[in-house]
C-alpha positions as CSV (number, residue, x, y, z in Angstrom):
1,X,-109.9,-67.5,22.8
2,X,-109.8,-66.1,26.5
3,X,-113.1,-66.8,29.1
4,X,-112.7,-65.3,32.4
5,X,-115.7,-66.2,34.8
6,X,-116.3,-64.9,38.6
7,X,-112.5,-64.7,39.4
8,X,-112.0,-64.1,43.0
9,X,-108.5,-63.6,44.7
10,X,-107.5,-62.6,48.3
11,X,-104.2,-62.5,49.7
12,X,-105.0,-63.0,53.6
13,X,-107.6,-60.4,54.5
14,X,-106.8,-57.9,51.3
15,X,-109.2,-58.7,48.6
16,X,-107.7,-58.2,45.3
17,X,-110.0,-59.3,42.7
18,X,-113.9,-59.4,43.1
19,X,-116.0,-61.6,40.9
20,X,-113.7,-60.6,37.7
21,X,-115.3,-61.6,34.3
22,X,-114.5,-60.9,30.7
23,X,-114.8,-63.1,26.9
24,X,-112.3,-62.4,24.6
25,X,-113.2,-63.2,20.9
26,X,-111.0,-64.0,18.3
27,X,-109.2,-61.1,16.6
28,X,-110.0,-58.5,19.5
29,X,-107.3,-56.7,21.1
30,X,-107.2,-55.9,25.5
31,X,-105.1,-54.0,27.3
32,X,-105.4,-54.3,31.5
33,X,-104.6,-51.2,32.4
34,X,-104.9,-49.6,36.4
35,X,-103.1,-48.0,39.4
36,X,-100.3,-50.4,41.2
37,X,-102.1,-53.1,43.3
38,X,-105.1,-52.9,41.4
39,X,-104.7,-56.7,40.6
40,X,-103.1,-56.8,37.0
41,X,-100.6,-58.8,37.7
42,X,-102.5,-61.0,39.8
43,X,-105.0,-62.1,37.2
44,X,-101.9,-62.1,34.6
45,X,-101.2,-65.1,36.9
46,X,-104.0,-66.9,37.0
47,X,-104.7,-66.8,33.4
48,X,-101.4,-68.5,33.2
49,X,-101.7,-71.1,36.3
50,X,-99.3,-69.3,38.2
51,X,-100.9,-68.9,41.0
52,X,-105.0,-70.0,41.9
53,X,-107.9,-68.4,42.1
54,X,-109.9,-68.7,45.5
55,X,-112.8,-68.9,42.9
56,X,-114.1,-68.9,39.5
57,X,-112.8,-70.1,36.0
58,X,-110.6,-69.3,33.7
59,X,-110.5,-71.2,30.1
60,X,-108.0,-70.5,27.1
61,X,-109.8,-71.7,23.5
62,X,-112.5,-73.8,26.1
63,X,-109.8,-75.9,28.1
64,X,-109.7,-75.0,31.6
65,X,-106.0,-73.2,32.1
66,X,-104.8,-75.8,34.3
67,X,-104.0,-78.4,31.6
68,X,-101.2,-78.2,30.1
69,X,-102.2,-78.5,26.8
70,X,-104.5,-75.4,27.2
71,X,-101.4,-73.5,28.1
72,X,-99.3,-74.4,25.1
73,X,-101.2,-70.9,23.5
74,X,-99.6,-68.7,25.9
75,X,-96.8,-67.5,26.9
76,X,-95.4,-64.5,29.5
77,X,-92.4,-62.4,29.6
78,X,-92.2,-60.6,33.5
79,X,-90.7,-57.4,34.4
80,X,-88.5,-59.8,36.9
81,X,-87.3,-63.0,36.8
């Protein structure tokens, strides 16, 4: 259901996520789980189209996440509105 391939993300000269990667099959459980700053939230947000990745893919049951018809799978409750 969930393809992640080579994300990358900066913010200015702070890299925050390196070459990310990770298949999620159906049935399987994942927890992201680090320190504050590690990126979490970040890649939270581009699996959801939030914000874009400087590079690599991201696809939701093979449709690339920024359709809108991929997204209709998802959804996302934040700690703050």
């Amino acid at each position: 259901p969930l393809s992640i391939h080579n994300i990358h993300k900066s913010y200015g000269s702070r890299l925050v996520l390196n070459d990310i990667s990770l298949e999620l099959m159906q049935g399987e459980i994942f927890g992201l789980i680090g320190l504050n700053g590690a990126g979490k939230t970040t890649l939270i947000k581009i699996i959801l189209d939030l914000i874009k990745s400087d590079k690599g893919q991201v696809q939701v049951f093979g449709e690339a996440t920024t359709s809108t018809h991929a997204r209709r799978f998802l959804s996302y409750l934040p700690e703050k509105f």
